[in-house]
C-alpha positions as CSV (number, residue, x, y, z in Angstrom):
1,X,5.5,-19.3,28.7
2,X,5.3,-16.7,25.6
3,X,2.0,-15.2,24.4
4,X,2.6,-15.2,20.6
5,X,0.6,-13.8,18.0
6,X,0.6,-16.1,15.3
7,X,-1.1,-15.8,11.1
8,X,-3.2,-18.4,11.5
9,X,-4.5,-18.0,7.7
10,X,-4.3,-16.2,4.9
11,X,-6.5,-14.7,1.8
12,X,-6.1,-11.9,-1.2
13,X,-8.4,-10.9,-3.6
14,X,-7.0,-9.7,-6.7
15,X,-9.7,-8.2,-9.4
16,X,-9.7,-9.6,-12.7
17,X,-9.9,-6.8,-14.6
18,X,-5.9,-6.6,-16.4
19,X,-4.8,-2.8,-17.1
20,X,-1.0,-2.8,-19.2
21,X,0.9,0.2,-20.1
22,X,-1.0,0.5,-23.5
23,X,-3.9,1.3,-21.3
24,X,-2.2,5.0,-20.7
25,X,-1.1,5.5,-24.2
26,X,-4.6,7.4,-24.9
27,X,-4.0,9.5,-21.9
28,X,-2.3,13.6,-22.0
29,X,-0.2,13.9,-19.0
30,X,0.5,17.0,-17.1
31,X,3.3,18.5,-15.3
32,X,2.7,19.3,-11.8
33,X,3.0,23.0,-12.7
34,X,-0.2,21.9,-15.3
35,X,2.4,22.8,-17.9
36,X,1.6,19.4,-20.7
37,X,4.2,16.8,-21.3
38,X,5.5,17.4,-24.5
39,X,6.8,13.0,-25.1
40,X,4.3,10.5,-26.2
41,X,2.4,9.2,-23.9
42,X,3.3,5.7,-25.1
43,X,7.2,7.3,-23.8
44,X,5.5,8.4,-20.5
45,X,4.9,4.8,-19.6
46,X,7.2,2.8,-20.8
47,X,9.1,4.9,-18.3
48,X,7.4,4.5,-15.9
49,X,7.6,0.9,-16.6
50,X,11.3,1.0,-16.5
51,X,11.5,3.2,-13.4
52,X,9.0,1.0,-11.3
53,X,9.1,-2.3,-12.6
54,X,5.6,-2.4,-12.6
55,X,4.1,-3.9,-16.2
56,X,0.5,-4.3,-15.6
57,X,-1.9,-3.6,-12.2
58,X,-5.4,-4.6,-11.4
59,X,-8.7,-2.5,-11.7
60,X,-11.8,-3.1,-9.5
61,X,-14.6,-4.4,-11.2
62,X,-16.8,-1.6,-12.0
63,X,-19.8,-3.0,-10.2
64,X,-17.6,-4.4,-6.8
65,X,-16.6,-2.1,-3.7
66,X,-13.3,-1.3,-1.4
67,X,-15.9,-3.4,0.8
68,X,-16.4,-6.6,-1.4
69,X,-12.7,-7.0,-2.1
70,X,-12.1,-6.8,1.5
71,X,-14.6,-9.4,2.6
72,X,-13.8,-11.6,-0.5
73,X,-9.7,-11.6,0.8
74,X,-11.0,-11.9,4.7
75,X,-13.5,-15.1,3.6
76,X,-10.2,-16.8,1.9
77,X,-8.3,-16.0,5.5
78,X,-10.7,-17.4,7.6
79,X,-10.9,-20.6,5.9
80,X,-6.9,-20.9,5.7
81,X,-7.0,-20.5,9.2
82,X,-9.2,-22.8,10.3
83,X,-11.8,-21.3,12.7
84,X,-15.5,-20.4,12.7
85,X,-16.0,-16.9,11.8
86,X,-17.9,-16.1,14.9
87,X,-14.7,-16.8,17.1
88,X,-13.1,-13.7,15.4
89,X,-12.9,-11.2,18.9
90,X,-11.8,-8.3,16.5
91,X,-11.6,-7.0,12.7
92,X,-9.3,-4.8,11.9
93,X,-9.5,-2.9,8.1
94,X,-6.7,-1.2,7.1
95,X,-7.3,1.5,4.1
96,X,-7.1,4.8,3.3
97,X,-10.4,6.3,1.6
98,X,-13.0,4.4,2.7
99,X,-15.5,2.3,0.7
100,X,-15.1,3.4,-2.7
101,X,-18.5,2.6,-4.4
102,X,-17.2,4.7,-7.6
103,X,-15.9,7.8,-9.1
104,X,-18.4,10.1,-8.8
105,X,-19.4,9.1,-5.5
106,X,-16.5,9.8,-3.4
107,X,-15.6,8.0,-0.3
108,X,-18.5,6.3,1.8
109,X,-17.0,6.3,5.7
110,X,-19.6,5.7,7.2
111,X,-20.4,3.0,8.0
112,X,-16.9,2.2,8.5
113,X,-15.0,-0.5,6.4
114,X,-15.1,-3.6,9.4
115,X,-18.6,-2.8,10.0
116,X,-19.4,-3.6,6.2
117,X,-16.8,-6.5,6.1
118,X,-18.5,-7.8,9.2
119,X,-21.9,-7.5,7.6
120,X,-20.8,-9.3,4.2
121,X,-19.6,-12.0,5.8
122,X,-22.7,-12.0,8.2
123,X,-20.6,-12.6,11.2
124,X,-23.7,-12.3,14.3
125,X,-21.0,-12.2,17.4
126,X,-21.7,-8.6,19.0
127,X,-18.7,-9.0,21.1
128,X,-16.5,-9.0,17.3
129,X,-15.5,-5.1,17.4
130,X,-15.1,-3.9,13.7
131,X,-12.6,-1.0,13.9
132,X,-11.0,0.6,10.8
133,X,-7.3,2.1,11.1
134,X,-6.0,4.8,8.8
135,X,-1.7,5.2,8.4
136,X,-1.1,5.6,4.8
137,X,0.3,2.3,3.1
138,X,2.0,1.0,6.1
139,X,-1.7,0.5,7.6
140,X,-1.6,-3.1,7.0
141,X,1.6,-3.7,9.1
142,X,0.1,-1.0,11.9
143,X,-3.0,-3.0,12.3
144,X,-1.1,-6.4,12.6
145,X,0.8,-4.7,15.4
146,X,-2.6,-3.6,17.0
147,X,-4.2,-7.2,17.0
148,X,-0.3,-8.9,18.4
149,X,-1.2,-5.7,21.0
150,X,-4.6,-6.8,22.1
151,X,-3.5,-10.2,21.9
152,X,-0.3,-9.6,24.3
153,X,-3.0,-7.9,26.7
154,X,-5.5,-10.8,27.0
155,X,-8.3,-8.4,25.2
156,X,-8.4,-11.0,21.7
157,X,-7.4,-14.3,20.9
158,X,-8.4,-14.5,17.2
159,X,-8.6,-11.3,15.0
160,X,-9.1,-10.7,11.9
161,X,-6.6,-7.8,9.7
162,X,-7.3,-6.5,6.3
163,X,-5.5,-4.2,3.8
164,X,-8.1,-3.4,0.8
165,X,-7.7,-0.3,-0.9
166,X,-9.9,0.8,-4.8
167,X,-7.0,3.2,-5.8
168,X,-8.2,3.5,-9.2
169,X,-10.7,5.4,-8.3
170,X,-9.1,8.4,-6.2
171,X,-6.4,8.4,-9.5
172,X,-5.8,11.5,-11.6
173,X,-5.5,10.1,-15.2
174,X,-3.8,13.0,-16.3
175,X,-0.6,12.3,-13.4
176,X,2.0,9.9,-14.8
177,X,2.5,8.6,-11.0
178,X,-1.4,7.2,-11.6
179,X,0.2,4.3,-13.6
180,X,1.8,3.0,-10.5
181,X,-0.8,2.4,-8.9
182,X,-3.5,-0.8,-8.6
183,X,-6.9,-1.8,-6.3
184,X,-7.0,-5.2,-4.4
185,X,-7.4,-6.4,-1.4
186,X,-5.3,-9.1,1.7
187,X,-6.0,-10.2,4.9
188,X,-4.5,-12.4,7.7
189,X,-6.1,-14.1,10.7
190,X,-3.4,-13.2,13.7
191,X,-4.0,-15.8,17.0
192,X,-3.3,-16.2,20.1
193,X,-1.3,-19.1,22.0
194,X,0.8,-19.9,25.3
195,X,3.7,-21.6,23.8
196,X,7.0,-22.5,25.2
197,X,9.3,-21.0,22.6
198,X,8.6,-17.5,21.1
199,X,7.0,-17.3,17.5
200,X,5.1,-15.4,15.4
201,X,5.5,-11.6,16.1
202,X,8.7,-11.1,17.8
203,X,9.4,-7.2,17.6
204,X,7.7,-4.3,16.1
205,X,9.0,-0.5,15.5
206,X,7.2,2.3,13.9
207,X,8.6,5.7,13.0
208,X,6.4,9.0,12.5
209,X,7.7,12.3,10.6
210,X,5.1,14.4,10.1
211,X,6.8,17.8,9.5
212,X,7.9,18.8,6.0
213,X,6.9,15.2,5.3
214,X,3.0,15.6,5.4
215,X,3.0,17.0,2.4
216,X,4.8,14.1,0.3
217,X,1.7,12.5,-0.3
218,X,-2.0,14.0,0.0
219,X,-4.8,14.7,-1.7
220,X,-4.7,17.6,-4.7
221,X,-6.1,18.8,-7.8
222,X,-5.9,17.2,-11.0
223,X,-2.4,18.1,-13.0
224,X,-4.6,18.9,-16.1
225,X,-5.8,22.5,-14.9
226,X,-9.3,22.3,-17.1
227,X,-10.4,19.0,-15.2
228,X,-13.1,19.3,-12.7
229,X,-12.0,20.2,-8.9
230,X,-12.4,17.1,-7.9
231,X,-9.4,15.4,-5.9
232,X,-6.7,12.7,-6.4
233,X,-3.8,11.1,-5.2
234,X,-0.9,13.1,-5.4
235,X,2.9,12.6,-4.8
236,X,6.0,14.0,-4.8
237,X,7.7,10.9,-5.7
238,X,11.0,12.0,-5.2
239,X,11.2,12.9,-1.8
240,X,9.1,10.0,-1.0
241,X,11.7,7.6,-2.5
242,X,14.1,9.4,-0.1
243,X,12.5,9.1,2.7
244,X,12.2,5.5,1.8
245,X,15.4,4.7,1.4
246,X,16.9,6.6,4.0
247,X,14.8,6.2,7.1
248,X,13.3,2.3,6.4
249,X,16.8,0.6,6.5
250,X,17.1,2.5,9.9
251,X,14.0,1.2,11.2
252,X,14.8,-2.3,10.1
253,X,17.7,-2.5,11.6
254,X,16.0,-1.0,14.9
255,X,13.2,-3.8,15.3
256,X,15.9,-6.8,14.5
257,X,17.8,-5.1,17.7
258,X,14.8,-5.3,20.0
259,X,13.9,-9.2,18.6
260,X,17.4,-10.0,19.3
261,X,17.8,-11.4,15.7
262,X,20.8,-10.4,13.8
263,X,20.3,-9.2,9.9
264,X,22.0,-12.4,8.6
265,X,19.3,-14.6,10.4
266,X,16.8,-13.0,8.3
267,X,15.5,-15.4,5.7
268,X,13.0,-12.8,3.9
269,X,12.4,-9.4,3.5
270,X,8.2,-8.8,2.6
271,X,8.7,-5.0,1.6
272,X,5.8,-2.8,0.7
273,X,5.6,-3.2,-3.2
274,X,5.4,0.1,-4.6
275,X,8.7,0.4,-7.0
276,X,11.1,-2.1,-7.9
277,X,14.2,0.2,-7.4
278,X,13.4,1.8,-4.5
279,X,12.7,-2.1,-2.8
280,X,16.2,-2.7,-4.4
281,X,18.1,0.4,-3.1
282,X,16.2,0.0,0.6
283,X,17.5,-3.3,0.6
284,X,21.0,-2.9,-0.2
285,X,21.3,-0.2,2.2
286,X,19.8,-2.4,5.1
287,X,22.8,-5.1,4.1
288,X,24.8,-1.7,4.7
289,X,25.8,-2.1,0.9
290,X,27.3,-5.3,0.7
291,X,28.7,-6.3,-2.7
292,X,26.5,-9.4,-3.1
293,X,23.1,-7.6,-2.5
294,X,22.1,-7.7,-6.0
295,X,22.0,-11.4,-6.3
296,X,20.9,-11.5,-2.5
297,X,17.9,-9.5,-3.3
298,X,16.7,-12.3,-5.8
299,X,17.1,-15.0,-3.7
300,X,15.3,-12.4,-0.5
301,X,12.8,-10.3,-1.5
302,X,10.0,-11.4,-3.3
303,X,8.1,-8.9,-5.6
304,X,5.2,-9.3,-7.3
305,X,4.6,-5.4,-8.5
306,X,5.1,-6.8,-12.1
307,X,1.9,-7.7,-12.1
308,X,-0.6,-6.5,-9.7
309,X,0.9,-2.8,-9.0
310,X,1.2,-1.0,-5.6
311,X,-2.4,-1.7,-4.1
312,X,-1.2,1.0,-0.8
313,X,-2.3,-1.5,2.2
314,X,-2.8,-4.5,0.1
315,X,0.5,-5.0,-1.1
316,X,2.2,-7.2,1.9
317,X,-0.9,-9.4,3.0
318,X,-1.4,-10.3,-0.9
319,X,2.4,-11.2,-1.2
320,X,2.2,-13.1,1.9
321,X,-0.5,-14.9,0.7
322,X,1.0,-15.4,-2.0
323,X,4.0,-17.0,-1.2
324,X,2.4,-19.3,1.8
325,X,0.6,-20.6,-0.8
326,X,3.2,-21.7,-2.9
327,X,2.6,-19.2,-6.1
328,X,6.3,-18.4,-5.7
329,X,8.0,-21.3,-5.7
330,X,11.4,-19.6,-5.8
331,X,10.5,-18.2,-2.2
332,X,9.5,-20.2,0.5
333,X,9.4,-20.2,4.6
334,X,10.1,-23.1,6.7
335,X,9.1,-23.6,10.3
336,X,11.9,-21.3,12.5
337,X,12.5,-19.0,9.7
338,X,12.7,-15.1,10.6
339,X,11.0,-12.6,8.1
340,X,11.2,-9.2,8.3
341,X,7.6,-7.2,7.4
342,X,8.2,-3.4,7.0
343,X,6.1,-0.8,4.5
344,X,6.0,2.9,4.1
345,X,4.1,5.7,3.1
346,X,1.8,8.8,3.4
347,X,2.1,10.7,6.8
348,X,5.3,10.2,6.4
349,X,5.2,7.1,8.6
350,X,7.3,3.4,8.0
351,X,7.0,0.3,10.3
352,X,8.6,-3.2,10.8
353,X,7.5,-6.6,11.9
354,X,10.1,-9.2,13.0
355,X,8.0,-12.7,12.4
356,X,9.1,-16.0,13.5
357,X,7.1,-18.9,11.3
């Protein structure tokens, strides 16, 4: 008998509030030197556009929270799945800055993200822990291999796993990497059963580099050096496509080894949706550059960036959601297919689910 750790149900909340490229085209942007950019703004983004694929994102309504989105996407999971909220043994909320009430107020972390998410949805079981996890934008994936964990160990049978992250609100307006960004919110109900065949989450694999890498993404000044002192997302893109494209295809390749699934069984690859060339270059090296991974990469990895942005935890629970229900009729999973879940970002740290539906 196999213990597997199975999605039960899924939910997203996307906010309704639609920001395009012309959004920016009032906006100065900055070097990171502070030094101005001399082109257009309207040439700033529509490079940016061309560069990341990424046409439009969503905004967080001004009067919601990181907390409402999260509990609005984890409301839509529980009912997908099926079960009474109170059975939920654990909720897990993967994010990054806390519960962003607004701009000037900074992050709230205390009390944590769970505990709010648990109080929204006025869940009364005191044996439900409500724990948050922080791991950049791969926190998602890192807190679906936590509940298959406690799952594995006999510690949860049902638990609920959130990515919600309010990114507009940590964003320098003055950075041109602010236009790739977007706020929303996905969760998954992860479950327990004694099965006779193996399913769900087969293998797992995380990788850490926390040297020079630390820096690629933080926290920093604005670019404009006569804003306030206040502190935004910053990233040195470059080096974070590299480290992309060099270490996930590695990793990848790593989990499908300890799931005993070779690449070609793979049906989908759900990448972390944060720019449409790097998800094509990470892909083509994991095919170790086959000359059919362009038209492979249509018909494998589904992106939605076009259209929602890179919401940092949110991206592969809203795509999965998604696609199971039937929003992308072009990609779809049948009972025995193998996906392959894998994300990156700030730390440096990447990770990879090998899933069996």
């Amino acid at each position: 008998m196999y213990t597997n750790s199975v999605i039960t149900g899924t939910g997203a909340y996307l906010p309704k509030t639609e920001v395009p490229g012309s959004y920016f085209h009032q906006n100065t942007f900055y070097r990171k030197n502070g030094e101005p950019i001399e082109k257009p703004s309207e040439a700033v983004a529509d490079k940016v556009e061309e560069i990341s694929g990424i046409r439009e994102r969503r905004y967080i309504e001004e009067h919601h929270h990181t907390a409402h989105m999260a509990a609005l996407a984890a409301q839509n999971a529980i009912v997908s799945a099926g079960i009474d909220k109170e059975q939920l043994d654990t909720i897990i909320v993967a994010h990054n800055f806390g519960n962003l009430v607004d701009q000037s107020q900074g992050s709230h972390l205390i009390p944590n993200l769970a505990a709010l998410v648990k109080h929204h949805l006025q869940i009364k079981n005191q044996r439900c822990a409500a724990f948050d996890l922080l791991f950049g934008c791969p926190g998602w994936v890192q807190a679906v291999i936590q509940a298959h964990q406690s799952i594995a160990c006999g510690d949860a049978q049902h638990v609920l796993v959130i990515g919600a992250e309010a990114m507009s609100r940590v964003l320098d307006p003055h950075d041109p990497d602010s236009m790739l960004f977007g706020d929303g919110a996905g969760a998954v109900v992860v479950s327990g059963f004694q099965e006779e065949q193996p399913r769900g989450v087969l293998a797992n694999k995380t990788f850490s580099h926390c040297e020079e890498e630390v820096n690629y993404l933080k926290m920093g000044a604005s670019t404009n050096p006569d804003l306030d002192k206040g502190l935004y997302v910053k990233m040195q893109g470059k080096k974070v496509y590299r480290y992309a494209v060099e270490n996930m295809p590695e990793l990848i390749h790593e989990c499908l080894e300890k799931a005993d699934v070779p690449l070609e069984n793979i049906s989908k690859f759900l990448l972390h949706q944060a720019n449409e060339k790097m998800l094509k270059a990470i892909f083509e090296k994991t095919l170790n550059g086959a000359e059919d991974a362009a038209s492979r990469f249509c018909k494998q990895v589904p992106v939605i960036l076009q259209n929602i942005g890179n919401s940092s935890v949110a991206t592969i629970p809203t795509l999965l959601d998604v696609m199971l229900k039937g929003k992308l009729p072009e990609h779809t999973v049948d009972k025995n297919d193998v996906v392959v879940m894998a994300s990156v970002g700030a730390g440096m740290h990447t990770n990879c689910l090998v899933y069996r539906f």
